[in-house]
N, C-alpha and C positions, 0 to 999 in steps of 0.2 A: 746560236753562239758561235759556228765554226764563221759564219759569216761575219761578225763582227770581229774576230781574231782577224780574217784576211784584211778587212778592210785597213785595219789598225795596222796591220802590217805590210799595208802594200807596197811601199817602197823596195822594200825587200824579198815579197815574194815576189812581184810583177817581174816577168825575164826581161820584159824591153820596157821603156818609156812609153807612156800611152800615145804623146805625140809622134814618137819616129814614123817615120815615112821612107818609102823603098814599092816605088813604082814599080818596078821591075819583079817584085814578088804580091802584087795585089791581086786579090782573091784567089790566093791560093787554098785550099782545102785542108785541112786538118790534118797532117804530120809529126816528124821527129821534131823538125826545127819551131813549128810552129804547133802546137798542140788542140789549138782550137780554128786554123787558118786565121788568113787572111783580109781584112775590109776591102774595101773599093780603093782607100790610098796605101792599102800596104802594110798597115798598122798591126800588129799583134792584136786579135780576137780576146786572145788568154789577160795578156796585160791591159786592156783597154777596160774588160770585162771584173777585173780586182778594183783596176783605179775605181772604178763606177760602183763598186759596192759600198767604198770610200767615201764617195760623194752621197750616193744615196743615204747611209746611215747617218753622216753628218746631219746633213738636212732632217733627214726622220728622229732623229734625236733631239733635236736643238726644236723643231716643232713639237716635238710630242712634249721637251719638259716646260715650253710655252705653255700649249694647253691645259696639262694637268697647273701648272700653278694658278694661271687664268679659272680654269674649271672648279679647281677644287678651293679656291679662295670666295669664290663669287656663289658655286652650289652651299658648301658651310655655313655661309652669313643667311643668305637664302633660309636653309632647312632650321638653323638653331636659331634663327628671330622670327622668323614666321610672320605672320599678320601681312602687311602693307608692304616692308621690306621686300619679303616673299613673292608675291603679287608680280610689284615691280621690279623686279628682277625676272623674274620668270618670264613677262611678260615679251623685256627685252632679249631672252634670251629665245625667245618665240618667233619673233622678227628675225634673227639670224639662221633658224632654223626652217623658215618662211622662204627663205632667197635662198633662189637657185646656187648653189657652188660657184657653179664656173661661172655665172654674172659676177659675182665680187671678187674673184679671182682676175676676169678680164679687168674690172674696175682698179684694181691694185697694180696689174702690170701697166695699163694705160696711163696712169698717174707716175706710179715709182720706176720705171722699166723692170726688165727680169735680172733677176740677179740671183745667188744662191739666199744671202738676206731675204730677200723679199719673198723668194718662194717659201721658206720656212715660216717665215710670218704669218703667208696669207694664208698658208694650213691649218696653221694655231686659228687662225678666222672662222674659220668653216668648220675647226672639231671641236672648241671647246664647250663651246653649249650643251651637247650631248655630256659631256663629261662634267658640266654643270650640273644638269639634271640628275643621272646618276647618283654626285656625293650628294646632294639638298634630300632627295627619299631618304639615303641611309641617316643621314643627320637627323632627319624630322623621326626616324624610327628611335635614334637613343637619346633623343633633348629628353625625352620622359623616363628616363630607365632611372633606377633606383640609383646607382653610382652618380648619377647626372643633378637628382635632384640632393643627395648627400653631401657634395660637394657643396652646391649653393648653402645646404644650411648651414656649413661650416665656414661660410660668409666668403670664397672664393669668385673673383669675380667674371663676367662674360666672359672675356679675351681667358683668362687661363681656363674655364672650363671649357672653351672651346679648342682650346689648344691641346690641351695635358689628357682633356677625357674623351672628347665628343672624336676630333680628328685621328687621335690613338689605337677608336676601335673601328673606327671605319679606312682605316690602312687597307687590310686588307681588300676591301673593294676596289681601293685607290689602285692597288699596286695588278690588280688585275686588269683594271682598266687601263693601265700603261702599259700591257705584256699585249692588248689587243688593238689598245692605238698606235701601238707604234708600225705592227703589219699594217694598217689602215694609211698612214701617214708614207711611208714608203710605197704606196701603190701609187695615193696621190701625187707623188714627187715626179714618180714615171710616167704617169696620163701627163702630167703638165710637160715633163722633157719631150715626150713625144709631143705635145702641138707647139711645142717651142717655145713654152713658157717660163721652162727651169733652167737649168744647167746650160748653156750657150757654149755648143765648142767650138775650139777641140776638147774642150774639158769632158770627159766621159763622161755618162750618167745612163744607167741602164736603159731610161727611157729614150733619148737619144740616141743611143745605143740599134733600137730597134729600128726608131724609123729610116735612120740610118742604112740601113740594112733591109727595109721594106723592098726596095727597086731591087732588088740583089736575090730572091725569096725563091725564084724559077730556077738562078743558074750558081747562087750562092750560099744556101738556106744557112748557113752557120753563121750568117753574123747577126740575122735576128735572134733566131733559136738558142744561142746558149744566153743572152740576156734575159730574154723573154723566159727560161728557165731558173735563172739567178732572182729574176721578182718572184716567180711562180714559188720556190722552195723557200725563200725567207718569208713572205705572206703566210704560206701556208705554216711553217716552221713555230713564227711568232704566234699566231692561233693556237696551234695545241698545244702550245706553252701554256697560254692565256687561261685556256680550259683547262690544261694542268692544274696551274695553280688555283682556280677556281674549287673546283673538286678538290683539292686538300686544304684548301680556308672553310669548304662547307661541305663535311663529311655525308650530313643529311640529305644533301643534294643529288650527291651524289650515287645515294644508296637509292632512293627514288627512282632516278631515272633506270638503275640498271634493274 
């Protein structure tokens, strides 16, 4: 959360401009004036490092509400019709799950270039299947439950029983599944910036961020290390969110494991 407050708020918190430049103070070490040093041109460590949580969230957000729309429209129809529908769908969601990531990933930049669009997109590519799968089990577990078949006798038809009953009670798997794709989708974001797939600077971007900072690692180590710790702490952050809310959507589950 604190992460997402900076990002929203980076204009404000950042002390400098991600782009200024100031030759004459580059790579300087961590200070009053500068609290996380200096890059290679000079730039504020601290504000480069806000902007970029900015950009990363962006992106992991705008993919992540891709996926679950994608995921959780196409898993529902999947789980609550079953038969052939089911089948074919799954089938095709098999094939996306078949191909390597970063093939369709290179295929997306090849074709569109990189862009902040396109890297969001092609994330939605590569996650929703999984999160397909996911809602189709919990749907195929309540199309049978007694509220499900109640409604049909009371002559309601597919679309609102899928809407008002089937998707209502499987929220909560949704919404956990969005507290753990979204650390997953921001990790993505920053493997892609680091091979210079994503974010193209000077725009910040944590993964950029780093390998920016990679040549710098012997005589510099502060300008990979606090990015490469800003992924580390929201990844990790967003998971025991995930698992949070898990464990209090399913009380049983939790009694179990402990």
């Amino acid at each position: 959360m604190a992460m997402v407050v900076t990002g929203s708020l980076a204009p404000t918190l950042a002390p400098y401009s991600y782009s200024t430049q100031s030759l004459l103070q580059r790579l300087q070490p961590p200070s009053a004036a500068h609290w996380l040093g200096t890059d290679g041109f000079g730039r504020d460590v601290l504000s480069r490092t806000i902007w970029g949580s900015r950009v990363s969230l962006e992106i992991g957000l705008f993919a992540t509400a891709l996926s679950l729309v994608v995921g959780t429209l196409v898993g529902s129809v999947a789980g609550y019709l079953g038969g052939a529908v089911d089948t074919a769908i799954m089938r095709a969601a098999d094939v996306f799950l078949s191909v390597p990531a970063l093939f369709l990933i290179l295929i997306v930049v090849a074709l569109f270039g990189a862009s902040l669009i396109n890297t969001a997109l092609v994330i939605a590519l590569v996650t929703w299947a999984p999160v397909a799968r996911i809602v189709r089990s919990e749907c195929l577990s309540l199309r049978g439950r007694d509220f499900v078949q109640a409604a049909h006798a009371l002559g309601a038809g597919h679309a609102r029983v899928l809407g008002r009953h089937v998707l209502v009670n499987a929220l909560p798997v949704i919404v956990v599944q969005t507290s753990l794709l979204l650390g997953q989708t921001i990790l993505i974001e920053s493997g892609l910036s680091y091979l210079g797939l994503g974010a193209q600077p000077p725009l910040p971007s944590w993964g950029n961020m780093v390998v920016e900072g990679r040549q710098f690692l012997a005589s510099a180590w502060w300008i990979a290390t606090f990015p490469g710790l800003a992924i580390f702490v929201t990844v990790l952050g967003f998971n025991l969110f995930g698992d949070g809310l898990r464990d209090a959507f399913d009380p049983a589950l939790y009694s179990e494991s402990s």
